[in-house]
C-alpha positions in Angstrom: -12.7 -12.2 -12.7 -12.2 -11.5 -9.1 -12.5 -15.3 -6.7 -14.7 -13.3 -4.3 -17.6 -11.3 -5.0 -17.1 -7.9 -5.3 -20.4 -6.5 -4.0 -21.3 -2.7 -5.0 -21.6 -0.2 -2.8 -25.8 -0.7 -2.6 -24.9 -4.1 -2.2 -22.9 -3.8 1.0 -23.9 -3.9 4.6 -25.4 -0.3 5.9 -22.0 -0.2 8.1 -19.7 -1.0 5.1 -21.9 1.5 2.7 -21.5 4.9 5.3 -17.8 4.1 5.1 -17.5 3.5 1.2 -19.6 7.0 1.1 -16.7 8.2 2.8 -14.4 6.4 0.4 -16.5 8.4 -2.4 -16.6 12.0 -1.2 -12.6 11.2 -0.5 -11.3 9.7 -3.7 -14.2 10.4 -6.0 -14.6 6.7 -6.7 -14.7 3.6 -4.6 -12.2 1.1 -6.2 -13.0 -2.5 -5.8 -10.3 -3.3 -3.2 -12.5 -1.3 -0.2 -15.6 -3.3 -2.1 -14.2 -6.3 -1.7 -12.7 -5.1 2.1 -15.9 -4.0 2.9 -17.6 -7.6 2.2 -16.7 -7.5 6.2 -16.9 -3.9 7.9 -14.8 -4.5 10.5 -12.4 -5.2 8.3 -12.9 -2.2 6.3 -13.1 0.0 9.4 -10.1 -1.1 10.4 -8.3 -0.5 7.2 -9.5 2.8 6.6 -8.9 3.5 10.3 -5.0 2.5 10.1 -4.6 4.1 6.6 -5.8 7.5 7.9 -3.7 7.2 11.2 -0.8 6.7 8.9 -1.7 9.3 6.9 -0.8 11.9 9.6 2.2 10.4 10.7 5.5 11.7 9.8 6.3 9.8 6.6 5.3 11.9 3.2 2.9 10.9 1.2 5.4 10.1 -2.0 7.3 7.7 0.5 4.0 6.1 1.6 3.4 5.4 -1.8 6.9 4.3 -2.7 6.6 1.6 0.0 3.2 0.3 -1.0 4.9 -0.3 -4.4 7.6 -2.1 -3.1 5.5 -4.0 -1.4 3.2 -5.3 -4.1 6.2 -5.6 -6.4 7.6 -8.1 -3.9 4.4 -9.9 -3.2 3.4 -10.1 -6.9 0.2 -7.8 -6.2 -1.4 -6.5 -9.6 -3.8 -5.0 -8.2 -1.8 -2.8 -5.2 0.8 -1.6 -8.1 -1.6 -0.6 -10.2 -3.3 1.1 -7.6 -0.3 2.8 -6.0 0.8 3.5 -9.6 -1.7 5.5 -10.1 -1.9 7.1 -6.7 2.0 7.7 -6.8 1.7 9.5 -9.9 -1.5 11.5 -9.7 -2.0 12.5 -6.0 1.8 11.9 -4.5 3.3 13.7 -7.7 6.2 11.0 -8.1 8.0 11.0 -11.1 7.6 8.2 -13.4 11.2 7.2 -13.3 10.8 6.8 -9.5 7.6 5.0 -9.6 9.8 2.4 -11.7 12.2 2.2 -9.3 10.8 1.9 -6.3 9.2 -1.6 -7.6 12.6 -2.4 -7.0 13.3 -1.1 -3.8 15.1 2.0 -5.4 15.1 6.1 -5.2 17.7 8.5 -6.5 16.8 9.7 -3.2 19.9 8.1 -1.0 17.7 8.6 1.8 13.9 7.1 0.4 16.0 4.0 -0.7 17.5 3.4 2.4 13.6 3.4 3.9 12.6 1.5 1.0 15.1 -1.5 1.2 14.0 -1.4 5.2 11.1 -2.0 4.3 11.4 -5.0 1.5 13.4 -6.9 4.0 11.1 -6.4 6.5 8.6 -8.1 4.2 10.9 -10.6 3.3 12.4 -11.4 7.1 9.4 -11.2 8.8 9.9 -8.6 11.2 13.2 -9.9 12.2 15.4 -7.2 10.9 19.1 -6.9 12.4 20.8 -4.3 14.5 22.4 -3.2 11.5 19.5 -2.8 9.2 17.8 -0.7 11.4 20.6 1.6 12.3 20.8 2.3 8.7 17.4 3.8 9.0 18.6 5.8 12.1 21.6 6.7 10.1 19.6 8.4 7.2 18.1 10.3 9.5 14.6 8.5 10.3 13.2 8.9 13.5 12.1 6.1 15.9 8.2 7.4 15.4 9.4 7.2 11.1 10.8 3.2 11.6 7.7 2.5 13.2 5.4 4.2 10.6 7.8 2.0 8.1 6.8 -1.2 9.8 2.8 -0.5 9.9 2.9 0.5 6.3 4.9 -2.4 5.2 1.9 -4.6 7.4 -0.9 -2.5 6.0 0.0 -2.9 2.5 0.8 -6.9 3.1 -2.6 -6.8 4.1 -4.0 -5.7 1.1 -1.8 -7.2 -1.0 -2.8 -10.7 0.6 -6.5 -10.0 0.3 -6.1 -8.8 -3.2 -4.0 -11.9 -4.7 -6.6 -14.3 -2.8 -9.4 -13.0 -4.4 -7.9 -11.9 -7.7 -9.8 -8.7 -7.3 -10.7 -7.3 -10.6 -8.4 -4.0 -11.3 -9.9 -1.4 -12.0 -6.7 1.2 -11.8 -4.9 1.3 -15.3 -3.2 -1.9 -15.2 0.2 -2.7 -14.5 1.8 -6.0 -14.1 3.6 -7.5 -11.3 7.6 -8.2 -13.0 7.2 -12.0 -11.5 4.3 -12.3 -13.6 6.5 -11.7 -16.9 
């Protein structure tokens, strides 16, 4: 049971509840991460504001998603890879075997793990990343607009991984368990 409340959607400020319609008419359903998020509308404003920008950057959605996994993998977030499990499978179209993978930092793809290691030591260092790590991602062929779209999604999805293992939020995504948990 999630530490926070989890407020539904009626429940929710009139700010919060014309965003989470939003959330609705996008995804079909509003999980309980943007409930919980929205508890505080400018918090879910913001969210949703970055998570669209980022959406029409220049990173594809199947990387997207491949980082968000790495990311909850490393910060033991339940709920976040059993979202992006989901999401990476049924909207990105990434194949099981990579889903796997990428937990781990991992892609047969020389040039997604390349971004995808990036992006775990970016978690793991902070930010402070040396000349050599990020030449490796200029190397493979990213751009400086793709390291920077790296960087916010690794932040984003610390965000919600944070804000999901403080609360415990309830999963409502088919579940799938974090391998530090095992």
């Amino acid at each position: 049971m999630s530490r926070i409340v989890i407020p539904t959607v009626e429940q929710s400020s009139s700010a919060s509840k014309t965003l989470l319609d939003e959330v609705q008419k996008q995804l079909g359903v509003v999980p309980n991460m943007m409930k919980l998020i929205g508890t505080s509308s400018a918090a879910l404003e913001g969210y949703l504001f970055l998570n669209t920008a980022l959406g029409k950057g220049v990173l594809p959605i199947g990387l997207r998603e491949r980082i968000a996994l790495t990311i909850a993998e490393y910060n033991a977030c339940e709920y976040c890879l059993s979202a992006h499990s989901y999401l990476a499978e049924n909207m990105a179209k990434v194949e099981t075997s990579e889903i796997s993978a990428a937990r781990d930092g991992h892609s047969k793809d020389q040039k997604i793990e390349v971004a995808l290691q990036f992006a775990r030591l970016v978690a793991s260092q902070q930010g402070k990343i040396s000349d050599q790590d990020l030449n490796k991602l200029r190397d493979a062929g990213y751009s400086e607009e793709g390291i920077v779209e790296i960087v916010l999604n690794v932040a984003l999805n610390v965000l919600t991984n944070y804000i999901n293992n403080v609360a415990q939020t309830d999963v409502d995504f088919p579940n799938v368990e974090s391998k530090k948990a095992a």
